[in-house]
Every structure is written in C-alpha cells, then in structure tokens.
Backbone bond lengths (Angstrom), bond angles and torsions (degrees), N, CA, C in turn:
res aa  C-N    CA-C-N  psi(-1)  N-CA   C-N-CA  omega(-1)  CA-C   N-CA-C  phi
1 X - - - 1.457 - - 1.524 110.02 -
2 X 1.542 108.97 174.65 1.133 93.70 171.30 1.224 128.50 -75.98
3 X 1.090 116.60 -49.04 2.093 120.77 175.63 1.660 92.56 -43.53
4 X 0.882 139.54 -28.57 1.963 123.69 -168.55 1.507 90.94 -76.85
5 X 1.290 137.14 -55.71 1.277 131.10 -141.32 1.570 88.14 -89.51
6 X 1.266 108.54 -56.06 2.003 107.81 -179.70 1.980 99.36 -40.82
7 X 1.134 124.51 -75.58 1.314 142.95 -177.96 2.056 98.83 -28.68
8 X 1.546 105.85 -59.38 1.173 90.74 -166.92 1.245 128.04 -98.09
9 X 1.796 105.92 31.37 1.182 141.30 -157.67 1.688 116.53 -127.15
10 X 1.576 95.95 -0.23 1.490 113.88 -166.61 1.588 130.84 56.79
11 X 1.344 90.54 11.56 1.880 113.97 168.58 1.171 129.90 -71.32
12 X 1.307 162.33 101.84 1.489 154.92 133.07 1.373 125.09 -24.86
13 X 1.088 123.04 141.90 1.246 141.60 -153.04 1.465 118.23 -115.39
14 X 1.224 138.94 74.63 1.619 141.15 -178.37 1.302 100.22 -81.62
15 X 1.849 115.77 115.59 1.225 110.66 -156.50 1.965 90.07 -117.77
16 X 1.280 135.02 118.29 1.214 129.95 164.40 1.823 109.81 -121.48
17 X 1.596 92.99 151.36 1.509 107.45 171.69 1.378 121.59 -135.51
18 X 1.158 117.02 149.28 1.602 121.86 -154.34 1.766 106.30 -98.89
19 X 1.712 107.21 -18.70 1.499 125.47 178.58 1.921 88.62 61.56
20 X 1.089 135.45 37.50 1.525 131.18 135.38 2.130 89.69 98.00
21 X 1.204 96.35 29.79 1.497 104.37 174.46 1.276 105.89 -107.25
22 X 1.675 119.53 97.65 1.551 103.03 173.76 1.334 124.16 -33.74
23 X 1.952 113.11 -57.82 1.489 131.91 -138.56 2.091 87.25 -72.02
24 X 1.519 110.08 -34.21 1.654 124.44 -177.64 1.503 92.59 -58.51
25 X 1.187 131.11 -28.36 1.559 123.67 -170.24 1.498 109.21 -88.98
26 X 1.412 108.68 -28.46 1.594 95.28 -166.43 1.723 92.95 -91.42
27 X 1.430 122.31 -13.14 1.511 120.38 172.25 1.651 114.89 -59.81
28 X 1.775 81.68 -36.23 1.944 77.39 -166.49 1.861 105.69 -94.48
29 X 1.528 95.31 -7.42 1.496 86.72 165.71 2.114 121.80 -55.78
30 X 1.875 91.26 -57.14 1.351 110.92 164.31 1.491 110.79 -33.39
31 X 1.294 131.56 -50.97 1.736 142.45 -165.17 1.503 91.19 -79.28
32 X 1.075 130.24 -42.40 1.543 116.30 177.57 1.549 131.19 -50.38
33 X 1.605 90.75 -62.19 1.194 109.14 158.67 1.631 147.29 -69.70
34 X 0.959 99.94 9.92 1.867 129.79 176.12 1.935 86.20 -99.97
35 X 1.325 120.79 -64.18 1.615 112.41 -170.07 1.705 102.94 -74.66
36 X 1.485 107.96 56.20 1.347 110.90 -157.16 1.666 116.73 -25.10
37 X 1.115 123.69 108.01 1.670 124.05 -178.37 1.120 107.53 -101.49
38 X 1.130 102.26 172.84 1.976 122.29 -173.25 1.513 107.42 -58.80
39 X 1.203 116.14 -43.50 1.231 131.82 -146.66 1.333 117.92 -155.22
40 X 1.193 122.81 -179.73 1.679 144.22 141.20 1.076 155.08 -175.92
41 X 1.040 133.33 107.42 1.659 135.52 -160.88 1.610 111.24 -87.91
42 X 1.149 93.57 127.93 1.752 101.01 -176.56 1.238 111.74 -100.89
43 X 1.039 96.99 140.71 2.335 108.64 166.28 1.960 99.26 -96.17
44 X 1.116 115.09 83.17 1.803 97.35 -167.53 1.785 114.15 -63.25
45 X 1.299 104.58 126.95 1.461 102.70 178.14 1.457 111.07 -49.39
46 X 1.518 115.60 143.72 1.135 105.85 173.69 1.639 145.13 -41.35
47 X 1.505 89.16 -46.94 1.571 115.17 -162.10 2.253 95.12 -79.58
48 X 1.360 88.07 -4.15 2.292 100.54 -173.22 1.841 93.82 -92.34
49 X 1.413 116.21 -41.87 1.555 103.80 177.44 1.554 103.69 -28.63
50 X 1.558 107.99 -82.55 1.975 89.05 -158.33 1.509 115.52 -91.72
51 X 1.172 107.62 32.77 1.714 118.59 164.31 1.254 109.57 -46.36
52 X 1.356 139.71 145.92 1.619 112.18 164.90 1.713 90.82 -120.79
53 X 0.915 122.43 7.79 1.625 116.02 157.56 1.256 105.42 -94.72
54 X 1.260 133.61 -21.23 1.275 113.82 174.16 1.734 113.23 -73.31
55 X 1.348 107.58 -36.25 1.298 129.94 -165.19 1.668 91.32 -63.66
56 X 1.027 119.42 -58.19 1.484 111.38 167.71 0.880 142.44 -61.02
57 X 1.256 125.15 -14.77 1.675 146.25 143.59 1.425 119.80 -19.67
58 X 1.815 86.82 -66.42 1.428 116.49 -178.73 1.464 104.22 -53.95
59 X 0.884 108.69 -67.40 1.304 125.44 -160.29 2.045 111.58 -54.34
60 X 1.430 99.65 -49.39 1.370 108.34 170.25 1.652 103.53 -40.65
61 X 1.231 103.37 -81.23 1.738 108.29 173.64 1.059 125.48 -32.66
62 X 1.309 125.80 -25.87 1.907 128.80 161.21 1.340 106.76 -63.20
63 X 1.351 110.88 -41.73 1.101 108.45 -172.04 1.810 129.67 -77.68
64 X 0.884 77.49 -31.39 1.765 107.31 173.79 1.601 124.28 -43.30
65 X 2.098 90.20 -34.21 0.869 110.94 178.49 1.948 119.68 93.53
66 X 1.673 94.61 35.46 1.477 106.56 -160.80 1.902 95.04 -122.21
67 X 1.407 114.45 81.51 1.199 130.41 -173.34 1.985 102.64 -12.24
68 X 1.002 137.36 119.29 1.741 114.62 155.25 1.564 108.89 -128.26
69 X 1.423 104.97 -175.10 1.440 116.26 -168.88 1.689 99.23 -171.29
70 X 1.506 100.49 98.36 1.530 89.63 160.05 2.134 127.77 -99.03
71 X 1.514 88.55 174.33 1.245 101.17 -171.46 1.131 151.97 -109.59
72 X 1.179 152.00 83.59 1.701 143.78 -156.99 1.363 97.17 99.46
73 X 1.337 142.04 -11.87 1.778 142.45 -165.01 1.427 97.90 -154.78
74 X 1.306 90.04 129.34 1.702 84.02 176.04 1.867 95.74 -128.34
75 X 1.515 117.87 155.38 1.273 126.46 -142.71 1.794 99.69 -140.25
76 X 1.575 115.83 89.88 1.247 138.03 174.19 1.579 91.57 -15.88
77 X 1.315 121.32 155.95 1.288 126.20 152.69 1.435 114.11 70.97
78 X 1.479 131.12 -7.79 1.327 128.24 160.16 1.187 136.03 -77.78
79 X 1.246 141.02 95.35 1.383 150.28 161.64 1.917 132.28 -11.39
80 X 1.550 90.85 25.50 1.673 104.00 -171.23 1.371 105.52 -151.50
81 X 1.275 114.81 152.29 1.865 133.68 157.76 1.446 102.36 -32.86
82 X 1.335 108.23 145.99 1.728 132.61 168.17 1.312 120.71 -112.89
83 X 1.028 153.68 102.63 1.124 122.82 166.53 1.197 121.29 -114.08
84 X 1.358 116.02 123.08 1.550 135.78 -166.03 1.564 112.43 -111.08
85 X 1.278 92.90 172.38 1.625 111.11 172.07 1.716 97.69 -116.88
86 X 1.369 103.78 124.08 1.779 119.91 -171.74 1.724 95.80 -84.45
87 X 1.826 88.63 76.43 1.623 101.59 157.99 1.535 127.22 -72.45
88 X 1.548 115.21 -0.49 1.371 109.09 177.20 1.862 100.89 -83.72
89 X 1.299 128.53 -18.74 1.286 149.43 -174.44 1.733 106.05 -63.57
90 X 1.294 83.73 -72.93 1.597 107.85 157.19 1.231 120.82 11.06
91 X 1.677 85.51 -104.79 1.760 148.12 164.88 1.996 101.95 -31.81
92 X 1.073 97.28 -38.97 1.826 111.36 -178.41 1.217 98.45 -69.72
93 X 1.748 100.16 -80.51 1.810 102.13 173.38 1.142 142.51 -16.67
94 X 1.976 118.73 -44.36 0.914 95.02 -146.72 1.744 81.11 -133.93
95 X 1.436 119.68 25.85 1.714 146.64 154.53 1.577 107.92 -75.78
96 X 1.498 110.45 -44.40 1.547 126.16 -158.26 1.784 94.06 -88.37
97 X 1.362 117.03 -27.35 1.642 116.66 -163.88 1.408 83.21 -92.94
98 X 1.518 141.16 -51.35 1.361 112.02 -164.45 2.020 102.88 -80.76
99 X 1.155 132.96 -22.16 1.036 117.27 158.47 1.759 124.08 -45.19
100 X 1.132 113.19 -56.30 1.473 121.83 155.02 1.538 110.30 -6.53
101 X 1.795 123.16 -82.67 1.347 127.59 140.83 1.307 142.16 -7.07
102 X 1.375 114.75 -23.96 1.106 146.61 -176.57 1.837 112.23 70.97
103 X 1.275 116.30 16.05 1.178 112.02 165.63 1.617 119.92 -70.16
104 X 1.563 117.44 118.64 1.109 106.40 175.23 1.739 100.63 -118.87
105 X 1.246 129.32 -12.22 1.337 129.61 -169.45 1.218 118.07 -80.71
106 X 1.491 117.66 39.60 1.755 123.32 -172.74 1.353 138.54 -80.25
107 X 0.678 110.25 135.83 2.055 126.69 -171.97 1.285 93.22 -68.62
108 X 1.602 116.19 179.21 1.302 119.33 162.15 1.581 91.54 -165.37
109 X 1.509 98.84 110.05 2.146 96.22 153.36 1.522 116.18 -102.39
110 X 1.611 113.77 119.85 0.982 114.45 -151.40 2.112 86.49 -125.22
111 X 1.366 128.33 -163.96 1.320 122.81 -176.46 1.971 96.17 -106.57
112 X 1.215 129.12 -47.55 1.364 129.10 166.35 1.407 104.01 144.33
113 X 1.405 126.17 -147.57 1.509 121.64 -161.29 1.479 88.08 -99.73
114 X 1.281 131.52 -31.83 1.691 118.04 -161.57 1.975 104.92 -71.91
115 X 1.683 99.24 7.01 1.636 90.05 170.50 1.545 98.94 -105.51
116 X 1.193 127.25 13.31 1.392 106.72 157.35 1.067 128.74 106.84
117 X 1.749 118.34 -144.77 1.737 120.43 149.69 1.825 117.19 -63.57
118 X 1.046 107.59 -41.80 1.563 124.68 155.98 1.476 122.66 -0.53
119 X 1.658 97.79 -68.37 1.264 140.40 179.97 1.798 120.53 -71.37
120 X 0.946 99.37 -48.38 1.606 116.19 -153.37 1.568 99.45 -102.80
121 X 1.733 135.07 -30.79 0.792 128.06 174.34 1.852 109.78 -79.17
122 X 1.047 109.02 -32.14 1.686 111.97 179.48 1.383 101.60 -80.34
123 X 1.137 128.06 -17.69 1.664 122.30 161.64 1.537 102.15 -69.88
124 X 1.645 142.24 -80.37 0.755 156.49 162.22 1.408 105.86 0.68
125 X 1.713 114.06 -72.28 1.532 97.70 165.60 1.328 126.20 -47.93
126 X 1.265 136.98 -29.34 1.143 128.84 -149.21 1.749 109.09 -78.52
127 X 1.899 94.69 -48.55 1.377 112.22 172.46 1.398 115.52 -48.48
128 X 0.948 97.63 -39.14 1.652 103.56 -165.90 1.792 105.40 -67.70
129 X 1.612 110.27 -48.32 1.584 95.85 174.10 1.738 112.66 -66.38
130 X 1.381 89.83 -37.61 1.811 80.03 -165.02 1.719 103.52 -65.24
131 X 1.085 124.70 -30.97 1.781 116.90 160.58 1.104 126.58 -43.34
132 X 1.175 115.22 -58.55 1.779 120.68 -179.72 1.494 115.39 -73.25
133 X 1.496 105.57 -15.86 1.466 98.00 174.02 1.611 94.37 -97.80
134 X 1.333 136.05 31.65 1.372 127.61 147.84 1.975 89.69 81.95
135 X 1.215 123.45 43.12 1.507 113.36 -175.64 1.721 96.30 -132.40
136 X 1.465 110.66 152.70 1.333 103.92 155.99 1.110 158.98 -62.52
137 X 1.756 123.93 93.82 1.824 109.73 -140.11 1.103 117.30 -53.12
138 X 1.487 135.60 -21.53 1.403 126.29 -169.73 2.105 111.97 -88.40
139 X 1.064 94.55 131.12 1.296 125.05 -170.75 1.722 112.21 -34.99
140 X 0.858 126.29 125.84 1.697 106.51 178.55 1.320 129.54 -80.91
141 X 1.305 114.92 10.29 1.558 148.40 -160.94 1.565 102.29 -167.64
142 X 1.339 122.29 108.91 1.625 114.66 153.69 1.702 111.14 -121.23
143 X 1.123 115.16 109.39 1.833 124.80 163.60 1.243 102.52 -67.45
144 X 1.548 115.64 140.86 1.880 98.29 144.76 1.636 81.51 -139.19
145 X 1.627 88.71 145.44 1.546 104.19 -179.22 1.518 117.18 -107.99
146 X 1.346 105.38 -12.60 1.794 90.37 -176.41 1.623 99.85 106.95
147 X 0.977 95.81 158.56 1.424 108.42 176.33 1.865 125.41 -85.96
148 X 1.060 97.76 9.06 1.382 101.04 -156.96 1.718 112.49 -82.06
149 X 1.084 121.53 143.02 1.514 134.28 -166.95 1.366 117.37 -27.74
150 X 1.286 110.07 -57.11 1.149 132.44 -175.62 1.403 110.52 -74.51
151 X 0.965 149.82 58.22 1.664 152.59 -171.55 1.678 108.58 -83.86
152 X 1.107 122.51 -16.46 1.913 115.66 173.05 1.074 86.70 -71.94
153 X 1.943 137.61 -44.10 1.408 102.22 -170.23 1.521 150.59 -90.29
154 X 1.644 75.65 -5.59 1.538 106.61 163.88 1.627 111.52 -49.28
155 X 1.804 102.47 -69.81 0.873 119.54 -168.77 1.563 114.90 -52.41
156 X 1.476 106.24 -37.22 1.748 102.55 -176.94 1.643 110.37 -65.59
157 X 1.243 129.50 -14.31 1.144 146.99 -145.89 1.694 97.64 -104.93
158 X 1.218 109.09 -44.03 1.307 113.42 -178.74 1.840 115.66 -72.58
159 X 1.573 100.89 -26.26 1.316 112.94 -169.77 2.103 95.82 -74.50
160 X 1.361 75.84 -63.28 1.827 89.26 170.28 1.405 95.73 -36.18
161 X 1.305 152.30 -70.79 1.375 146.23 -137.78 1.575 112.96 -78.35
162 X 1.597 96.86 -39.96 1.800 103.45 174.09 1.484 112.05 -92.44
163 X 1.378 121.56 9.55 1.684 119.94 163.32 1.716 88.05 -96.25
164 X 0.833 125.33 -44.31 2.178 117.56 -167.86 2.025 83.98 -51.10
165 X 1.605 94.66 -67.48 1.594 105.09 -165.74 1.618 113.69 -32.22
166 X 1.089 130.89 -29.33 1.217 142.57 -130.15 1.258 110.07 -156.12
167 X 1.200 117.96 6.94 1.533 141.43 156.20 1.824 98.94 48.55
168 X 1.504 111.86 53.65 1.461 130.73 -166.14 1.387 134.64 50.25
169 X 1.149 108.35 19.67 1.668 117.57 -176.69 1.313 94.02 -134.52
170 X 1.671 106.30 94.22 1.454 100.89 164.80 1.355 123.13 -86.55
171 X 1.415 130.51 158.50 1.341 164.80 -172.88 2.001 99.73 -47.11
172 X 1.401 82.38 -49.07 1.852 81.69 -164.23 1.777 106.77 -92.67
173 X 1.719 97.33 167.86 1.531 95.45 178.15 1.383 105.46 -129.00
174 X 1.117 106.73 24.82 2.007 128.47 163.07 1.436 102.16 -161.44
175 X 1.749 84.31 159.93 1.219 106.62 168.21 1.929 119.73 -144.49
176 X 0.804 101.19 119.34 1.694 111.11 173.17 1.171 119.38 -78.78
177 X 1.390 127.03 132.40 1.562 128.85 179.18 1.330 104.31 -119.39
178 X 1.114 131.05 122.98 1.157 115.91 -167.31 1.810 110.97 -91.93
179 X 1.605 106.28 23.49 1.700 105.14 176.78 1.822 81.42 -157.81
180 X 1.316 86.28 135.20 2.016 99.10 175.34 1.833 110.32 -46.57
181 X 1.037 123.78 -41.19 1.310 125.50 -167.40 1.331 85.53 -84.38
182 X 1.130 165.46 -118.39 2.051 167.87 146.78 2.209 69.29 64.59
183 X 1.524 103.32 -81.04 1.672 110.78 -172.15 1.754 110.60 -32.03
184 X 1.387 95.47 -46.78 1.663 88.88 -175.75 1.352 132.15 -50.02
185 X 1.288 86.84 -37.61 1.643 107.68 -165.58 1.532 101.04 -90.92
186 X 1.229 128.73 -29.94 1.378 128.84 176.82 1.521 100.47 -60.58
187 X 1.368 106.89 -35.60 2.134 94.61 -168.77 1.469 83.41 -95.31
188 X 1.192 146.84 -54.43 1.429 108.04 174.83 1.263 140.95 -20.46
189 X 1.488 104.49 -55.28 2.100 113.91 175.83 1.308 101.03 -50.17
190 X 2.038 111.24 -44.54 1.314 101.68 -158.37 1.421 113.76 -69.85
191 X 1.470 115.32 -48.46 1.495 130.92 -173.66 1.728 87.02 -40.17
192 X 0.850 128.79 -81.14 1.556 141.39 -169.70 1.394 119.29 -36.01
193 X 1.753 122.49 -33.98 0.978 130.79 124.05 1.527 148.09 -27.71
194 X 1.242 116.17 -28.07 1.199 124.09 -147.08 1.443 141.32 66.28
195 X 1.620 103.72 5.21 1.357 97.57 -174.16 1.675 119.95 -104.24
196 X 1.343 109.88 145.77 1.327 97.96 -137.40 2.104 93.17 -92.51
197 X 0.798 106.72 166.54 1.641 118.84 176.53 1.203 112.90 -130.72
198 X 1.488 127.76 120.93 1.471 103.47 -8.02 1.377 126.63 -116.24
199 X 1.412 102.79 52.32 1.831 99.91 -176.51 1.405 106.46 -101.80
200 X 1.217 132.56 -5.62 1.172 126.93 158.35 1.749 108.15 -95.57
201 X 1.190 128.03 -72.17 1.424 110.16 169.42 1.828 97.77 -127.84
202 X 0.904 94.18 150.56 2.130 129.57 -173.51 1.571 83.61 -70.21
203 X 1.453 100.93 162.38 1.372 111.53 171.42 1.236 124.01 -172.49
204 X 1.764 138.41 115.26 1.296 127.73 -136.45 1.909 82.15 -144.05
205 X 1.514 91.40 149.97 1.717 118.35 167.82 1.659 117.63 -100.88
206 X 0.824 77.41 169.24 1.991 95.48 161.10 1.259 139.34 -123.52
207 X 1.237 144.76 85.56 1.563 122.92 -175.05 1.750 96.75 144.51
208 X 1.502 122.14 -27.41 1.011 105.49 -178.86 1.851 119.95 83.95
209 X 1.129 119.67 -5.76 1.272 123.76 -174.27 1.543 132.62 -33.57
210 X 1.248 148.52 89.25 1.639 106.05 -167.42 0.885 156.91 87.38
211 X 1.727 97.27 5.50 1.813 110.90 -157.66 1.187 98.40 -65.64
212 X 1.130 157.28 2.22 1.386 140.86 177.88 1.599 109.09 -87.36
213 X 1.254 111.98 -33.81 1.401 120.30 177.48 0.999 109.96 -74.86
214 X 1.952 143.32 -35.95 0.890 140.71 169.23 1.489 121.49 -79.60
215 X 1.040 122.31 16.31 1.431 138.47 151.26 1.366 121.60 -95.64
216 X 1.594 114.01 -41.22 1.708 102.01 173.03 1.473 103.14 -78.36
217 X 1.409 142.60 18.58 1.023 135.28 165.62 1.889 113.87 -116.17
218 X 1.336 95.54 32.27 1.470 117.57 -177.81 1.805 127.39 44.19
219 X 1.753 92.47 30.68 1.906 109.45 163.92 1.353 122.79 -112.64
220 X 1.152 120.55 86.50 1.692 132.73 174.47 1.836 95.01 -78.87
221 X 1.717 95.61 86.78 1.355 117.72 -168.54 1.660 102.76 -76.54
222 X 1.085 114.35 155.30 1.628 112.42 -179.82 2.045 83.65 -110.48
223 X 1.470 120.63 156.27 1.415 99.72 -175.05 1.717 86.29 -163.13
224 X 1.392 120.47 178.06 1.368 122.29 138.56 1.056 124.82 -116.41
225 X 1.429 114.09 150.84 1.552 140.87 -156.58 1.510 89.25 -103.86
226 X 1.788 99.95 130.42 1.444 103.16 -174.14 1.374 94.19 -131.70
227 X 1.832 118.04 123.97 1.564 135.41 -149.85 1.968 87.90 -75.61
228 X 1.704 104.53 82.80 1.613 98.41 -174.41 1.673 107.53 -86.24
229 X 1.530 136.10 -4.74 1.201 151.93 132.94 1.416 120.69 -28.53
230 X 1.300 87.86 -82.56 1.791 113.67 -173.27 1.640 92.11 -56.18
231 X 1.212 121.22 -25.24 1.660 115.90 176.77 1.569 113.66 -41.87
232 X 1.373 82.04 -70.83 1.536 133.19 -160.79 2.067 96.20 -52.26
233 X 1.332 94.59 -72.74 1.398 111.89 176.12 1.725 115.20 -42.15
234 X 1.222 114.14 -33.93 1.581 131.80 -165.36 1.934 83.27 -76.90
235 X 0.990 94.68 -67.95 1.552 102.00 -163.11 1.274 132.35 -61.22
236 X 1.614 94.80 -24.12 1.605 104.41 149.05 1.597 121.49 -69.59
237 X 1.105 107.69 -36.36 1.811 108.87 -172.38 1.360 99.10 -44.49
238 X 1.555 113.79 -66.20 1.157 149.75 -141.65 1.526 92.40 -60.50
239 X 1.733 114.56 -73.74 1.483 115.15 171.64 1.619 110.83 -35.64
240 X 1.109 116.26 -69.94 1.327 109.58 -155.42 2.247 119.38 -66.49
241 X 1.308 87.25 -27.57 1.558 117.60 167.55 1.896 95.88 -45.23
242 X 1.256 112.30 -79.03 1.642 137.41 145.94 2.000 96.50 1.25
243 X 1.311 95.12 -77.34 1.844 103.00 -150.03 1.699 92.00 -70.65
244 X 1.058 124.15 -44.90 1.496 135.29 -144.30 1.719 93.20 -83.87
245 X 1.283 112.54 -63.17 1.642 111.99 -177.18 1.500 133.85 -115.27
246 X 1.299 95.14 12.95 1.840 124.03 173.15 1.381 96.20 74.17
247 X 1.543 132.97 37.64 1.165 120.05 162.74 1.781 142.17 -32.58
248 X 0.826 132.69 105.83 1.409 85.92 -147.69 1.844 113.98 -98.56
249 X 1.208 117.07 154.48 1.761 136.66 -167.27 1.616 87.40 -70.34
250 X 0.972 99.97 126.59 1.277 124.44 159.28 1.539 129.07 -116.43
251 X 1.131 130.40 133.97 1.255 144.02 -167.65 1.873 100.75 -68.83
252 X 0.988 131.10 74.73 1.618 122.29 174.72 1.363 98.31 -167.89
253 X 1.455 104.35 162.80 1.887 124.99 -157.70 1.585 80.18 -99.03
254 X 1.267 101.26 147.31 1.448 111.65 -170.23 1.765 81.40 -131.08
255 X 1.450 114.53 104.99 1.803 128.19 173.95 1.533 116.81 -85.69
256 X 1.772 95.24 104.09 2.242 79.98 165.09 1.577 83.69 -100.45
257 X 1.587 72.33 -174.71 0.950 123.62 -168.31 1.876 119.16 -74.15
258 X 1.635 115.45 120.96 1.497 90.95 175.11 1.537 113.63 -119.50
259 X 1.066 123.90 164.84 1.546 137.04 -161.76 1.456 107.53 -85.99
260 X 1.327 136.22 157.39 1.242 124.81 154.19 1.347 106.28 -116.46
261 X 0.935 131.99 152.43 1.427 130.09 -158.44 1.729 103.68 -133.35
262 X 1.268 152.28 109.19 1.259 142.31 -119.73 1.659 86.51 -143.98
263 X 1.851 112.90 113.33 1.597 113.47 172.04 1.367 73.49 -122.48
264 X 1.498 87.89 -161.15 1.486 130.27 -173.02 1.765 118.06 -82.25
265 X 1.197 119.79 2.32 1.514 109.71 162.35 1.276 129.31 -84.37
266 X 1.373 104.26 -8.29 1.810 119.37 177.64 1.741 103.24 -93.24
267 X 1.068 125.63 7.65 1.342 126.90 -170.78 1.677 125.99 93.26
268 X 1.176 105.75 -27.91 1.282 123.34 174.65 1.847 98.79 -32.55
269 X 1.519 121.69 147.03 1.095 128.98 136.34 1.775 136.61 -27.09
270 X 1.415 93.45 -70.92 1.362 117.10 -152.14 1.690 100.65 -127.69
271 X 1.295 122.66 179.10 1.430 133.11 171.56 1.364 111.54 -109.09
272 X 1.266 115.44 146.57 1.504 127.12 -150.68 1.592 107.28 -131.24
C-alpha cells in the first residue's frame, strides 16, 4: 500500500478524502498544498476527470513545481504519471471468455462518456474481442446509467425497462456491467423475472467488489480483479523514487495488469 512503502521509506503520510465531492477535492487539494508537501498522488473524483478547472488545477501544481501522480484514472492533457489498471485488457478478457460460451448477443450497462477513460477503455476492449472474433462490435443492448452511487438501482431499472420493451424475452444472451454492483442489480430484475443466470443469459461484473456478499445474495459473479494495491504501491515507488534521486515524472499511463476471475454467472461450472 501506500502508507507501507511511504513508512518504510521514512515518509509521512497526509491522508485526505473528499467523501465523492468533486468541489471537497479541489478544496482539499488547495489544503495540501498550503502544508506545502513533497508530493501528491491523486484518486481523481469521478465527476473532476472532465472538469477543465479542475484539469487546470492539476496542471498549475505541475507546474508550480509540486511533484504529482495520479491514480486508477488517468486525465488527457495532464502533465504527470498515471497509474492505472489496463481495463481495456480486462474488458477483452473477459468479452473473449463469455464468447468462449458461445454467447455472442451481449448487452452492456456501462456509466456513459462523462466517466471518461473509465468508460471508453472497457468499451474499447470489448470491440476489439467481438471484431477479431468476426462479430459486430456494437453492443446489442447499450444502458448508460450515470454515475451515480447507487448503480444496482439503476441497473435493476434498466433490466426492468428492456423486459417491458421486449415484452420479457430479451434479445441478448449476456450481459456486461461494467461495475460489480451495475451486475447486482441486473440479476436482481432478472431473478424477479424469472430468468435464470446463467442458463438463460450469462452475466459478468467488473471490479471484483464483495464477492462474498454477492454470493449470500445467490450471484457467484464472474468479474475482473483490478490490482487496486499494486496501484497504490506503484505510485508510491514512483513518487518517492522522484523525491529521493530526482527521478524524473514523466507524463505516460503506467498499465497493470488485471485478473479475470471466472465463477459461475458466465456459465462456467466451477470458480477459476
């Protein structure tokens, strides 16, 4: 994590959170930088990606000469290191495993363009398998729900909307969520439906959230595992690498690696 590597690095740790308030983020950015620090690594609030005052924020502070490094989101036009989890990789993986199944007729509820790289790289994967496997990249079902906290209820809502549409026999024989909870709420509508998961249609997450909870609520979710550690850990090296021997920050997305993690809502047997 980060506090292990700062800690065993002889670093201190000024830890702030915005509780999912952009305008709280660019305040406590300001509060950081008043206790002038070494550094800083950002988590960018969602709704701050296509800010362009925020984006300039950022950017001022590069300039300023105030080392940064953001994290899990990386933000076109900023003058610093990213370090991400290579969700377009993902997004491939785990497009190409339910094809495997032979599902090719898949939905996708995803949040929409105002989430960003987020968004557009887990699309990107998707196209990319369903192309090479000779399929049509665009989705046969696309939701976008918004960004908003609550996304199972979005998502159940959306399922509800294409069973009315479709007079309960939907079109597709998967569905992709592109965030584990978007998944929850999709087998909710369905369970409630009657339709069964996944022998009537497959159904896969993202992010890994909870799986224990989404099992006592009877979803042995298939999902990807996104290295949110190895994030964290990367981005500390990197900063402190930076302070200690003038490494120098470079402007480029630094991609791990993400896992696919294989249960029983994609059809699979067993867990993998």
């Amino acid at each position: 994590t980060i506090e292990q590597v700062a800690t065993a690095r002889n670093y201190r740790i000024v830890l702030t959170h915005d509780h999912g308030d952009p305008k709280v983020q660019c305040q406590k950015l300001d509060q950081l930088l008043e206790l002038e620090v070494d550094g800083l690594i950002i988590y960018p609030d969602a709704n701050n990606v296509c800010d362009p005052q925020f984006t300039d924020r950022l950017n001022q502070t590069v300039q300023s000469g105030t080392p940064l490094i953001l994290v899990d989101r990386c933000i076109p036009g900023i003058n610093a290191p990213s370090v991400v989890a290579d969700t377009e990789a993902g997004m491939y993986q785990l497009t190409r495993h339910m094809l495997t199944h032979g599902r090719n007729r898949i939905a996708i509820i995803s949040w929409g363009q105002e989430a960003g790289t987020a968004e557009q790289s887990r699309l990107n994967g998707f196209k990319l398998a369903m192309s090479q496997a000779g399929f049509e990249p665009t989705p046969l079902l696309h939701a976008q729900v918004g960004q908003l906290r609550l996304t199972e209820i979005t998502s159940r809502q959306v399922i509800e909307k294409w069973l009315n549409e479709y007079q309960g026999n939907l079109p597709c024989d998967a569905i992709l969520c592109f965030h584990d909870n978007m998944a929850l709420g999709a087998y909710q509508a369905l369970r409630q439906a009657g339709i069964r998961v996944p022998h009537d249609i497959a159904l896969a997450g993202y992010d890994n959230l909870a799986p224990h909870l989404f099992e006592a609520a009877g979803l042995s979710l298939t999902t990807v595992n996104q290295p949110v550690g190895l994030i964290g850990d990367t981005a500390a090296r990197l900063l402190i690498e930076h302070l200690d021997n003038d490494t120098p920050l470079l402007a480029k997305q630094i991609n791990l690696r993400c896992d696919l993690l294989i249960r029983q809502s994609c059809g699979c047997d067993r867990n993998v």
